[in-house]
GUZA-793509 format. One record per atom (N, C-alpha, C, O, CB): residue number from 1; residue in one letter; atom name; z, x, y. Coordinates in Angstrom, 3 decimals. Glycine has a CB too. Example, Ala and Ser with C-alpha at 12.3 -4.5 7.8 and 13.67 -1.06 7.14 Angstrom:
residues 2
(1 'a' 'N' (7.800 13.190 -5.690));
(1 'a' 'CA' (7.800 12.300 -4.500));
(1 'a' 'C' (7.800 13.200 -3.300));
(1 'a' 'O' (8.465 14.236 -3.319));
(1 'a' 'CB' (9.046 11.308 -4.473));
(2 's' 'N' (7.080 12.850 -2.250));
(2 's' 'CA' (7.140 13.670 -1.060));
(2 's' 'C' (7.870 12.900 0.030));
(2 's' 'O' (8.039 13.409 1.138));
(2 's' 'CB' (5.725 14.084 -0.598));
end
This chain:
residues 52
(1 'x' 'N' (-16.014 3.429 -7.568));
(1 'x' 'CA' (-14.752 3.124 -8.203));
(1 'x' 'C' (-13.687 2.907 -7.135));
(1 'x' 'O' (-13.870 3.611 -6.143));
(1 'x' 'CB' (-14.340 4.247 -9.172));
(2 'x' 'N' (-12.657 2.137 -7.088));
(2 'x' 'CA' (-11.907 1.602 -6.193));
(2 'x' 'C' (-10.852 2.938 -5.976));
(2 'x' 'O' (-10.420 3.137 -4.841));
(2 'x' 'CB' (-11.287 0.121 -6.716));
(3 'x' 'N' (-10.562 3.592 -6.786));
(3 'x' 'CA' (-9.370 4.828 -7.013));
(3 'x' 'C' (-10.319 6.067 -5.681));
(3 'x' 'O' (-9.869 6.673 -4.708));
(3 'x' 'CB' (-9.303 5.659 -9.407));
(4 'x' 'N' (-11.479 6.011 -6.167));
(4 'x' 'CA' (-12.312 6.877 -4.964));
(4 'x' 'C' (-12.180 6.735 -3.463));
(4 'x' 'O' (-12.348 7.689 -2.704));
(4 'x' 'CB' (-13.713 6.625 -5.094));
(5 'x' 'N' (-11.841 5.383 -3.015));
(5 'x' 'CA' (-11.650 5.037 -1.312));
(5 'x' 'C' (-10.400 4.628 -1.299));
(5 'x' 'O' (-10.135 3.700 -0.535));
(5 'x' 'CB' (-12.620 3.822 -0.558));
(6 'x' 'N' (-9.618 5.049 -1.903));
(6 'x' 'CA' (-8.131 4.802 -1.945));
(6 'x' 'C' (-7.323 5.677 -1.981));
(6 'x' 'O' (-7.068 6.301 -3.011));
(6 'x' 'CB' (-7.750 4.178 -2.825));
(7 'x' 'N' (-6.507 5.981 -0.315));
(7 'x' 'CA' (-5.664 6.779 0.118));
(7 'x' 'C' (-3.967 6.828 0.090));
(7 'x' 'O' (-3.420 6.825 1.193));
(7 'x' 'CB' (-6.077 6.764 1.144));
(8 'x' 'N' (-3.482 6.852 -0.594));
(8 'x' 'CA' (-1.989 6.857 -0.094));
(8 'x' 'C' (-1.150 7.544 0.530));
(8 'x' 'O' (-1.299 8.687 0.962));
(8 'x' 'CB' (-1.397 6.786 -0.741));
(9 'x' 'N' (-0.233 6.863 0.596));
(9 'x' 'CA' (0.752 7.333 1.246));
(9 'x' 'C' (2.256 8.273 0.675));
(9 'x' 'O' (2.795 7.767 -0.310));
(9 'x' 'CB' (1.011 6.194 1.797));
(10 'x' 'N' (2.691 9.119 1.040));
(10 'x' 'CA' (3.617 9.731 -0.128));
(10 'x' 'C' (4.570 8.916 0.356));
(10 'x' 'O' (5.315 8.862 -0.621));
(10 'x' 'CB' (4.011 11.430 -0.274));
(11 'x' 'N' (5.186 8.082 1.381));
(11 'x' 'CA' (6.370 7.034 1.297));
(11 'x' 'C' (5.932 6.415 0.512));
(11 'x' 'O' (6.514 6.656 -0.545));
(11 'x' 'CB' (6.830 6.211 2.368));
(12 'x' 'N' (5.036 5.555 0.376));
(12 'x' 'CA' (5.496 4.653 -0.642));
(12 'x' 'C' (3.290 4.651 -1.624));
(12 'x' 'O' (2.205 4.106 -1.423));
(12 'x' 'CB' (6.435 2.571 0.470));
(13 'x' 'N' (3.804 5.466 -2.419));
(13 'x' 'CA' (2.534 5.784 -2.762));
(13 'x' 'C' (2.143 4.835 -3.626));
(13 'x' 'O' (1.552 5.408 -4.540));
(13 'x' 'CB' (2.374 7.038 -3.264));
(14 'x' 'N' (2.172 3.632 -3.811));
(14 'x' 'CA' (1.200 2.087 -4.756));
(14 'x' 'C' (0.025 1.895 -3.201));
(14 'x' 'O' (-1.193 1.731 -3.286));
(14 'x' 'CB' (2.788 -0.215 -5.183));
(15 'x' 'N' (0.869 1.981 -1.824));
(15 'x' 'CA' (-0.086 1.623 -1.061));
(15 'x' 'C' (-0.714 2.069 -0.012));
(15 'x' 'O' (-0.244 3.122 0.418));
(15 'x' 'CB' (0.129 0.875 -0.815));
(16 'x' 'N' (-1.601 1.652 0.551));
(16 'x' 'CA' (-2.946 2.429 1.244));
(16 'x' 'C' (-2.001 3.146 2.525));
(16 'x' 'O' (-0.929 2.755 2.987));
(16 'x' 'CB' (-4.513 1.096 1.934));
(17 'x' 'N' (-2.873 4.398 2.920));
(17 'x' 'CA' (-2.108 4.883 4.299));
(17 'x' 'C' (-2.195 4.223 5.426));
(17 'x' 'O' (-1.455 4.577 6.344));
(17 'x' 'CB' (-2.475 6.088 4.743));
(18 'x' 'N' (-3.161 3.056 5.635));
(18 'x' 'CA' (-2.903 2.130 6.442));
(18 'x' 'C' (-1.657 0.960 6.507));
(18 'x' 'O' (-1.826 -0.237 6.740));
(18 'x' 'CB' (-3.945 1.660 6.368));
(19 'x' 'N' (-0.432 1.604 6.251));
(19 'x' 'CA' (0.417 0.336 6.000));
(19 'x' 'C' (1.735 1.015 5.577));
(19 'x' 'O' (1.877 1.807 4.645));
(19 'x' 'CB' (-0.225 -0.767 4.776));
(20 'x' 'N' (2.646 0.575 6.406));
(20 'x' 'CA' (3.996 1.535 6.770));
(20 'x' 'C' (5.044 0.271 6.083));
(20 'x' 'O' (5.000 -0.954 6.198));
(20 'x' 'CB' (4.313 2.000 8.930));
(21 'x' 'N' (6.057 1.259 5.268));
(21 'x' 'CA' (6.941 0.203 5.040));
(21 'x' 'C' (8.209 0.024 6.289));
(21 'x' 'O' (8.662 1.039 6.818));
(21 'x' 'CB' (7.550 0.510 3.548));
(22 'x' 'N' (8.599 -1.052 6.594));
(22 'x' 'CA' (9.484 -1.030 7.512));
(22 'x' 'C' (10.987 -1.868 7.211));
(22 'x' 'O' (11.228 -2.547 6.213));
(22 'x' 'CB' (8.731 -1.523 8.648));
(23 'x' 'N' (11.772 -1.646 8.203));
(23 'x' 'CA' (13.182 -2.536 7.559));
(23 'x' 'C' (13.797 -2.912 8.579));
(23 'x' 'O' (13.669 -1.981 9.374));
(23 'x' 'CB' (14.320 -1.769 6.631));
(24 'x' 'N' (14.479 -3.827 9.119));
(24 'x' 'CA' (15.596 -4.338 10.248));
(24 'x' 'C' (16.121 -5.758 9.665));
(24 'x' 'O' (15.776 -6.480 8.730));
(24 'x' 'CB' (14.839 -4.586 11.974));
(25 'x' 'N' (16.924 -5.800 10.469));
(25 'x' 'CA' (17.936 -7.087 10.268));
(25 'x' 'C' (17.453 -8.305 10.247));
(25 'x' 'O' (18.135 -9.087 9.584));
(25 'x' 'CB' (18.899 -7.227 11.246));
(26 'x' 'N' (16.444 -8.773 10.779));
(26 'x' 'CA' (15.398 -9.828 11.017));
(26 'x' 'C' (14.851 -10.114 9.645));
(26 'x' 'O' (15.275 -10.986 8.886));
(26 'x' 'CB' (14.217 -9.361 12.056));
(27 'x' 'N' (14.348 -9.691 9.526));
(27 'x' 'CA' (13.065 -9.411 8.602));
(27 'x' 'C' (13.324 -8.859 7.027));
(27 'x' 'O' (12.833 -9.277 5.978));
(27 'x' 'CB' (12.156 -8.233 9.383));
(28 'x' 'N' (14.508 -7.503 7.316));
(28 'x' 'CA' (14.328 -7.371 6.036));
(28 'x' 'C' (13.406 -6.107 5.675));
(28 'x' 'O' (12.858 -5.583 6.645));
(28 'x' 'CB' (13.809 -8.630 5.566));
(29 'x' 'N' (13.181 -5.596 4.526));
(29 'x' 'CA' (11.840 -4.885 4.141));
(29 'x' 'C' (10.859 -5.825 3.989));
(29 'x' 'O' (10.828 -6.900 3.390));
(29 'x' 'CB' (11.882 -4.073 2.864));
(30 'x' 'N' (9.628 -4.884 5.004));
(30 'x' 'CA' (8.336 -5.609 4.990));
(30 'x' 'C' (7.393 -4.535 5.408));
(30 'x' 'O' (7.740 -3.523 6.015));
(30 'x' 'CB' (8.279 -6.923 5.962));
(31 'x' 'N' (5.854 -4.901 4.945));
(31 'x' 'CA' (5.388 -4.032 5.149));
(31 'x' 'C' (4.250 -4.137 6.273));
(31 'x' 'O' (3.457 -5.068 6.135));
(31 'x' 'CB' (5.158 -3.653 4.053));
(32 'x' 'N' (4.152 -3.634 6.921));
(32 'x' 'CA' (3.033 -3.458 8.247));
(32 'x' 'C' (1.794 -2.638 8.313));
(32 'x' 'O' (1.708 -1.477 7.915));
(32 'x' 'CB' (3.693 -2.889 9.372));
(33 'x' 'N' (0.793 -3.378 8.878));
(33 'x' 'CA' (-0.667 -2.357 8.669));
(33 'x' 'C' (-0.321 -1.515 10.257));
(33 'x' 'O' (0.232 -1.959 11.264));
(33 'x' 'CB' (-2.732 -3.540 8.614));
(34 'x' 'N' (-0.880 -0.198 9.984));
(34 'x' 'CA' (-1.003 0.542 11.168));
(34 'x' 'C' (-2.093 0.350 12.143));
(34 'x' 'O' (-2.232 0.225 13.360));
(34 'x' 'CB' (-1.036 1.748 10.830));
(35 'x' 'N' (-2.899 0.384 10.927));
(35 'x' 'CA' (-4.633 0.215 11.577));
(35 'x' 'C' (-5.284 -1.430 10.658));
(35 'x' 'O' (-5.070 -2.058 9.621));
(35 'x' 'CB' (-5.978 2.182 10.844));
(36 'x' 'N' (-6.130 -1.488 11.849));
(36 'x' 'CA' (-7.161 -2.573 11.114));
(36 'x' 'C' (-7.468 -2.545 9.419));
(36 'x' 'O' (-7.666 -1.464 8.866));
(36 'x' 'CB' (-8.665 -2.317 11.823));
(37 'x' 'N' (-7.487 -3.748 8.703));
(37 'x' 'CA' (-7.585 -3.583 7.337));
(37 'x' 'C' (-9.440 -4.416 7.368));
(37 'x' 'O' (-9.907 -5.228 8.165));
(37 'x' 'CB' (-5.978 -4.518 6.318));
(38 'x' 'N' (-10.043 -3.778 6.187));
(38 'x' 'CA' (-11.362 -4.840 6.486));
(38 'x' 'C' (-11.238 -5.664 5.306));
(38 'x' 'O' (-10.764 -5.333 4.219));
(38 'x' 'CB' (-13.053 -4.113 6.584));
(39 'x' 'N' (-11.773 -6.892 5.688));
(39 'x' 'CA' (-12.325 -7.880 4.002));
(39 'x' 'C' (-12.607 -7.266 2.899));
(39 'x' 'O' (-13.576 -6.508 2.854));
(39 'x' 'CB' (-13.724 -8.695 4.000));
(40 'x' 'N' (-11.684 -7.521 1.645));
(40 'x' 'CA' (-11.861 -6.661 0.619));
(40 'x' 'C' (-11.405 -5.468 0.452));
(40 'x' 'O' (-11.459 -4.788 -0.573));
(40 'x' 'CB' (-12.837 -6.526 0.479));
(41 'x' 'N' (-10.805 -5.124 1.786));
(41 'x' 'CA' (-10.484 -3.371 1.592));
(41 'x' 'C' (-9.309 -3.465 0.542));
(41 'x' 'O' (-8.562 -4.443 0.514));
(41 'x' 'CB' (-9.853 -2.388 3.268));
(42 'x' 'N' (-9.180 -2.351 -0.357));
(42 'x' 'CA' (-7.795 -2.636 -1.074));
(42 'x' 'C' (-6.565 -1.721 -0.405));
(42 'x' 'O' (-6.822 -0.536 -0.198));
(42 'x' 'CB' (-7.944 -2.238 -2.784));
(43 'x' 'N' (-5.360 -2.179 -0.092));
(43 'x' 'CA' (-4.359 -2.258 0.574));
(43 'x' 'C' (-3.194 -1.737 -1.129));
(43 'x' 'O' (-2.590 -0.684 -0.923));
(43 'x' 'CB' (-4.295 -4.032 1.516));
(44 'x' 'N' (-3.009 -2.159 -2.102));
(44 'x' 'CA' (-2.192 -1.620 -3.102));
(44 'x' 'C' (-2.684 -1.454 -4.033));
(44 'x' 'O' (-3.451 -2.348 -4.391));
(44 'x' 'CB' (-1.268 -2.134 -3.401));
(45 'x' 'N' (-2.554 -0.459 -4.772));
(45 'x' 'CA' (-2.900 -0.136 -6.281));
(45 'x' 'C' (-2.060 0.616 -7.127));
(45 'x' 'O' (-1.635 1.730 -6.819));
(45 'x' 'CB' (-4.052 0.550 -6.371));
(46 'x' 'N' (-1.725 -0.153 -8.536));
(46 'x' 'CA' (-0.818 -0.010 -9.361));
(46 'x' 'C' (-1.798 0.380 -10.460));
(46 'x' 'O' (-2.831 -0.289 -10.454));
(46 'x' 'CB' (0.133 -1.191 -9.523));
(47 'x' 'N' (-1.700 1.299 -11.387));
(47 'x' 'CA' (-2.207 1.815 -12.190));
(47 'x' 'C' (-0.834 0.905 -13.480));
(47 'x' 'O' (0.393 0.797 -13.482));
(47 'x' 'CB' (-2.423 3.624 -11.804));
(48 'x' 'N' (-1.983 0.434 -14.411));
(48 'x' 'CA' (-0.942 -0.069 -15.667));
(48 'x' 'C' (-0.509 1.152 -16.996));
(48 'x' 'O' (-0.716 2.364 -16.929));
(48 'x' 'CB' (-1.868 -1.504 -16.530));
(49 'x' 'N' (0.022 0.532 -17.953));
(49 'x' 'CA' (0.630 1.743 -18.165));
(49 'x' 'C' (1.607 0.714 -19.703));
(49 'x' 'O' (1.994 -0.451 -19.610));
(49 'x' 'CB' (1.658 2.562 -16.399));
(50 'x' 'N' (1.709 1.304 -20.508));
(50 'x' 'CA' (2.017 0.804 -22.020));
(50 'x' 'C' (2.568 1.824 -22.690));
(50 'x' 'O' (2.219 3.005 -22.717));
(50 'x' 'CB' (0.799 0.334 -22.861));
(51 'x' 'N' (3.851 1.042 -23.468));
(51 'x' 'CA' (4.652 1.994 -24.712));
(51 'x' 'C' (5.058 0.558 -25.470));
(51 'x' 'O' (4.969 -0.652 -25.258));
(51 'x' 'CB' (6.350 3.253 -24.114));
(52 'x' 'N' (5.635 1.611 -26.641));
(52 'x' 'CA' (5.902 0.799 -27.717));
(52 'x' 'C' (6.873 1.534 -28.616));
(52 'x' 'O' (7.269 1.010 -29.657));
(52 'x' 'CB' (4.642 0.409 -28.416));
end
């Protein structure tokens, strides 16, 4: 299951602990990998979610 190899981060917990959010004048908010990401690895996960 994908939720099983999927680590977060408590800054910004949708995405993997490989990947820091960052901010400056340039750029703006953006987000940066720390470490190597592999093919397929998943990088964000949003759990969905419904009312009515």
């Amino acid at each position: 299951m994908i939720m099983d190899s999927f680590v977060s981060k408590t800054q910004f917990p949708s995405a993997s602990s490989k990947l820091t959010l960052m901010e400056n004048s340039s750029k703006g908010r953006h987000v940066i990998a720390t470490e190597d990401l592999s093919i397929g690895e998943v990088i964000f996960l949003v759990e969905t979610f419904c009312f009515s």
